[in-house]
C-alpha positions in Angstrom: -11.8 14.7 15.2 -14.3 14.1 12.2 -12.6 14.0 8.9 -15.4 16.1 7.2 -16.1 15.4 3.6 -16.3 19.1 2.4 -12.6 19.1 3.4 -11.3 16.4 2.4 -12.6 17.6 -1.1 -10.9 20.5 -0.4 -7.9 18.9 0.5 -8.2 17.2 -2.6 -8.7 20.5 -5.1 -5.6 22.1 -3.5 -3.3 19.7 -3.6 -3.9 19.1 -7.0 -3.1 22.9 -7.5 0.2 22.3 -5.8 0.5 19.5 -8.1 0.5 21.5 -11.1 3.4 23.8 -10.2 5.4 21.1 -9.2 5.2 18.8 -12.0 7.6 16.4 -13.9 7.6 13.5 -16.2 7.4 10.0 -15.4 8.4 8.7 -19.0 7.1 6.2 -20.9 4.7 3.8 -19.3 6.7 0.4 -18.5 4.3 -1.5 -16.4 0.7 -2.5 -17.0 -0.4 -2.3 -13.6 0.9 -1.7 -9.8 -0.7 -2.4 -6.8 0.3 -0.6 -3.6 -1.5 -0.5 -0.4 -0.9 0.6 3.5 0.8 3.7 2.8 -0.3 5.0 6.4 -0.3 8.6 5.2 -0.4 10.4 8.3 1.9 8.6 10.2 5.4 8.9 11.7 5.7 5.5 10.1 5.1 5.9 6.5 7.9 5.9 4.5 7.1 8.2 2.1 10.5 9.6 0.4 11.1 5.8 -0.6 7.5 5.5 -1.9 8.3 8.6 -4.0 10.9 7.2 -5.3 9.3 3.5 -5.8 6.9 5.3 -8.1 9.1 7.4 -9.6 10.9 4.2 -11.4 7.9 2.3 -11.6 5.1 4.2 -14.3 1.9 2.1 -15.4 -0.9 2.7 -17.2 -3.1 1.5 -14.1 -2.3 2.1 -10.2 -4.4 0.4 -7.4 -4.6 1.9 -4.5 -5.5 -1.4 -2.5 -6.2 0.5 1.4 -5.3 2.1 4.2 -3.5 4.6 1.6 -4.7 7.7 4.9 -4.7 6.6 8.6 -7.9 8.0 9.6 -7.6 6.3 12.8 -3.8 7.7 13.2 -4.8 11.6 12.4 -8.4 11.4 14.4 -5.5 10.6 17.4 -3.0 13.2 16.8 -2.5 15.2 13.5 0.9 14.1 11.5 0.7 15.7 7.9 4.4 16.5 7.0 5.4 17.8 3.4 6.4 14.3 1.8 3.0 12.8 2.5 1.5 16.0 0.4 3.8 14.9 -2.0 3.1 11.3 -2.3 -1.1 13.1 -2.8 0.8 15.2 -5.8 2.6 12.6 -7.4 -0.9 10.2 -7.8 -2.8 13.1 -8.7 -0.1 13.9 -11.6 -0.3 10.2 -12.4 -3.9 10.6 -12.9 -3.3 13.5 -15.0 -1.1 12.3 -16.7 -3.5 9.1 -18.4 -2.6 6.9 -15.8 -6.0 5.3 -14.4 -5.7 5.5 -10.9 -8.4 3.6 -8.8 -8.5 3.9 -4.6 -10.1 1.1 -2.6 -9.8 1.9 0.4 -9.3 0.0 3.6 -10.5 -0.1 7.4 -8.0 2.6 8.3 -9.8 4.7 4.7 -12.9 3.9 5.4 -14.8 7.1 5.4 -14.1 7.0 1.9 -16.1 4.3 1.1 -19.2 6.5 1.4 -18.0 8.3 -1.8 -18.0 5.2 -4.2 -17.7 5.4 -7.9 -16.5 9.6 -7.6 -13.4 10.8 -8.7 -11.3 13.2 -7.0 -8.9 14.8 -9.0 -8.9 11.8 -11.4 -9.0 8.8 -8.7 -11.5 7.2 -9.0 -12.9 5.7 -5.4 -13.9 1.9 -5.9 -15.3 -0.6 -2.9 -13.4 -3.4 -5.0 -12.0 -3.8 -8.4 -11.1 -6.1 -10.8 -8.2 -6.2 -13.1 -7.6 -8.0 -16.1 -4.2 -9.5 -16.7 -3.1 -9.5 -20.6 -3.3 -13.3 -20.3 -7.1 -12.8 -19.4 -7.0 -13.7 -15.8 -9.8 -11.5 -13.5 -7.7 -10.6 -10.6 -10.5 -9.6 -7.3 -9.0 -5.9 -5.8 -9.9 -5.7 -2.2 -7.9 -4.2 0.8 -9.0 -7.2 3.2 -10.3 -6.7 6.2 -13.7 -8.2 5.5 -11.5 -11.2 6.4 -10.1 -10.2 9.3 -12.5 -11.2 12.3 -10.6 -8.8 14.4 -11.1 -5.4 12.8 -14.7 -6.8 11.7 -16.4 -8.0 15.1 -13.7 -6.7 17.7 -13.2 -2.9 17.0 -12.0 -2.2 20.4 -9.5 -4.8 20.3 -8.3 -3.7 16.6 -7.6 0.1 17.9 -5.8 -1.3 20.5 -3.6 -3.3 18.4 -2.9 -0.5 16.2 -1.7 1.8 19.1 0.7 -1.5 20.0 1.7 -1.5 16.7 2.4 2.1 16.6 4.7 1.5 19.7 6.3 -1.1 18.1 7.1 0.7 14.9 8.5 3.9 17.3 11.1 1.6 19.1 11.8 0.3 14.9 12.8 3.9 14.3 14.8 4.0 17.2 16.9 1.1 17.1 17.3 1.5 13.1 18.7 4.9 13.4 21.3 3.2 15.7 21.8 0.5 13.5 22.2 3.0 10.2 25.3 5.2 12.4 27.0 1.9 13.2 26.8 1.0 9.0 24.3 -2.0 9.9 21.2 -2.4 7.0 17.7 -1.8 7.8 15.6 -4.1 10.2 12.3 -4.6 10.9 11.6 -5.1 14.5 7.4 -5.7 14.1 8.0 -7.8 11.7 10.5 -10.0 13.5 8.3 -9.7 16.4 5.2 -11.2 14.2 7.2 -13.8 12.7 8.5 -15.3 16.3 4.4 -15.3 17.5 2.8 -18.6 16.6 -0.5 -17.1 16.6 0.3 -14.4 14.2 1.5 -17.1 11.7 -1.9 -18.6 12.0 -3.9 -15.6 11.6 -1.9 -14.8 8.4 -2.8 -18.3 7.2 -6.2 -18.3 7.7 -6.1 -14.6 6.4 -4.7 -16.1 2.7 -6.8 -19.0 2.6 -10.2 -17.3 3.5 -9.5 -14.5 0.7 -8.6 -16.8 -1.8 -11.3 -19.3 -1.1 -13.8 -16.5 -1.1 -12.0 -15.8 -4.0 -12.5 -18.7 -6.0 -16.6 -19.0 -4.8 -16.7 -16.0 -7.0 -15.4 -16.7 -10.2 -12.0 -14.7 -9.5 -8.7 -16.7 -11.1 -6.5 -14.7 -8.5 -6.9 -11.3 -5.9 -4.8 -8.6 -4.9 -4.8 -7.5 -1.5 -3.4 -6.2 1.3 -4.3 -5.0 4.9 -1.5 -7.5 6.7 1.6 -6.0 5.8 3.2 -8.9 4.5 4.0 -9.4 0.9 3.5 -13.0 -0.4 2.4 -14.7 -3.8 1.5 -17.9 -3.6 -1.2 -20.5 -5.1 -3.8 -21.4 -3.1 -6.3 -24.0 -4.4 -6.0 -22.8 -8.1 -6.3 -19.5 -7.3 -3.3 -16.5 -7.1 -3.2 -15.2 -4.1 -1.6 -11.8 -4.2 -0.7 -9.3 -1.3 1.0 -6.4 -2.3 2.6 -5.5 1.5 3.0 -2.1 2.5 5.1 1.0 2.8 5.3 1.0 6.6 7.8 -2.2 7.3 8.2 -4.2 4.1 8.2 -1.4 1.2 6.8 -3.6 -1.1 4.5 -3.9 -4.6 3.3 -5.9 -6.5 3.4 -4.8 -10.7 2.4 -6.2 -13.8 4.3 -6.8 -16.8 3.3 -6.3 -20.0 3.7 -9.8 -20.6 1.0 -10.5 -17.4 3.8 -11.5 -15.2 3.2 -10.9 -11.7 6.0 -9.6 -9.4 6.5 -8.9 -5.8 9.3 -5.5 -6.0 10.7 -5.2 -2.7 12.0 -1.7 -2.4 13.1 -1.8 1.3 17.0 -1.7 -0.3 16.1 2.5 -0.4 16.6 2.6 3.6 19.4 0.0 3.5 21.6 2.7 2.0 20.3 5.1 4.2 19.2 7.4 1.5 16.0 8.6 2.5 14.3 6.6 -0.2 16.5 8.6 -2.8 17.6 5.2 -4.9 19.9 6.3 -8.0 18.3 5.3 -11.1 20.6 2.4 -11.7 20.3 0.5 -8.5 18.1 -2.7 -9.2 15.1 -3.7 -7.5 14.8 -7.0 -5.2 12.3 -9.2 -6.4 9.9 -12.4 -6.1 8.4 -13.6 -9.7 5.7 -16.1 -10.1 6.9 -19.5 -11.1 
């Protein structure tokens, strides 16, 4: 199933609609920037009432969409569009509304909507890559990632049929943590431990950072923000700041801005540890990593 343009822009103009007459107030912004990426909209996997409640507690004056926000691939399978990914579409179109600048690159799972660079759709504006600015002054390259990753570039057949493993794998995750929540045990991610215990993965992921950040660094960049793995990390890597923001399928992870220019990794995964649905009360702090 095409995902045809027209509707997507339809898509688009109504949910914005909806948007209006369901809106609220963020508050005061608090954050200069956050960076989140692999939603997975239109997945079984997304977790989207913790995202909603990630951004809730987290306004900026700039959001990066850093990839693979829809699964294109997922919903040209089978179609999966329940009500709290329409509302995760609300909530950054009110952001946008709102004077939040709100900037989608998207990712290999996205990609149609690289065709419609430099438009704006309901206030998001649709950019190949970015760059951001820290206060300090630091150029920070925006890209989803998979122009690194050899796989999804030069093996397509082999990348689809990864992502229907990884699919699987994320299935049994939701079965065995539904057991694990009735018998009081916190949440778990199976894929992850799965990745963590294959050798090979490990090296990919390596060669993943290092080929960003050294492409990085041949362009004049003092640091990029990515994503497209699913694994959250900061790290320095030949002078430059190597950023990936995670996702919201396993990790439930972001990466913000002070207004300082500090950098930090908020891991928001706590949300299905208490079972909750991603409904966090407004006091419970965040887990996170700072940079040194």
């Amino acid at each position: 199933m095409a995902l045809d343009p027209q509707l997507l822009r339809s898509m688009a103009e109504a949910t914005e609609q909806a948007a209006r007459a369901h809106d609220d107030e963020d508050g005061p912004s608090r954050y200069r920037a956050v960076f989140i990426s692999d939603l997975h909209l239109g997945t079984p996997g997304c977790q989207a009432p913790a995202l909603l409640d990630f951004l809730k507690h987290h306004p900026s004056d700039v959001l990066y969409l850093v990839g693979d926000i829809i699964d294109g691939w997922q919903l040209r399978r089978r179609w999966y569009w329940p009500q709290a990914h329409n509302d995760v579409v609300q909530k950054l179109l009110r952001r946008a509304r709102k004077g939040c600048r709100v900037v989608f690159v998207p990712g290999n799972h996205d990609a149609f909507a690289r065709q419609f660079d430099a438009h704006h759709f309901g206030g998001i504006v649709v950019e190949k890559e970015a760059v951001h600015t820290t206060v300090d002054g630091r150029r920070l390259w925006v890209i989803h990632g998979d122009d690194f990753d050899a796989v999804v570039q030069h093996a397509r057949w082999l990348a689809l049929a990864g992502d229907v493993a990884y699919e699987w794998s994320l299935r049994m995750n939701r079965y065995l943590n539904n057991w694990r929540a009735r018998v009081g045990l916190p949440y778990w991610s199976l894929s992850q431990y799965l990745k963590h215990k294959v050798k090979r993965a490990l090296n990919y992921v390596t060669a993943f950072e290092d080929a960003v950040a050294k492409r990085a660094k041949q362009r004049g960049f003092d640091g990029v923000v990515c994503g497209h793995i699913h694994r959250a990390e900061m790290r320095d890597i030949d002078g430059v700041t190597y950023v990936n923001d995670g996702d919201w399928v396993e990790s439930l992870s972001a990466v913000v801005e002070h207004m300082d220019g500090q950098l930090e990794i908020i891991d928001w995964s706590h949300a299905l540890n208490r079972g909750m649905q991603g409904v966090v009360p407004a006091n419970t702090p965040a887990v996170a990593t700072q940079t040194p």
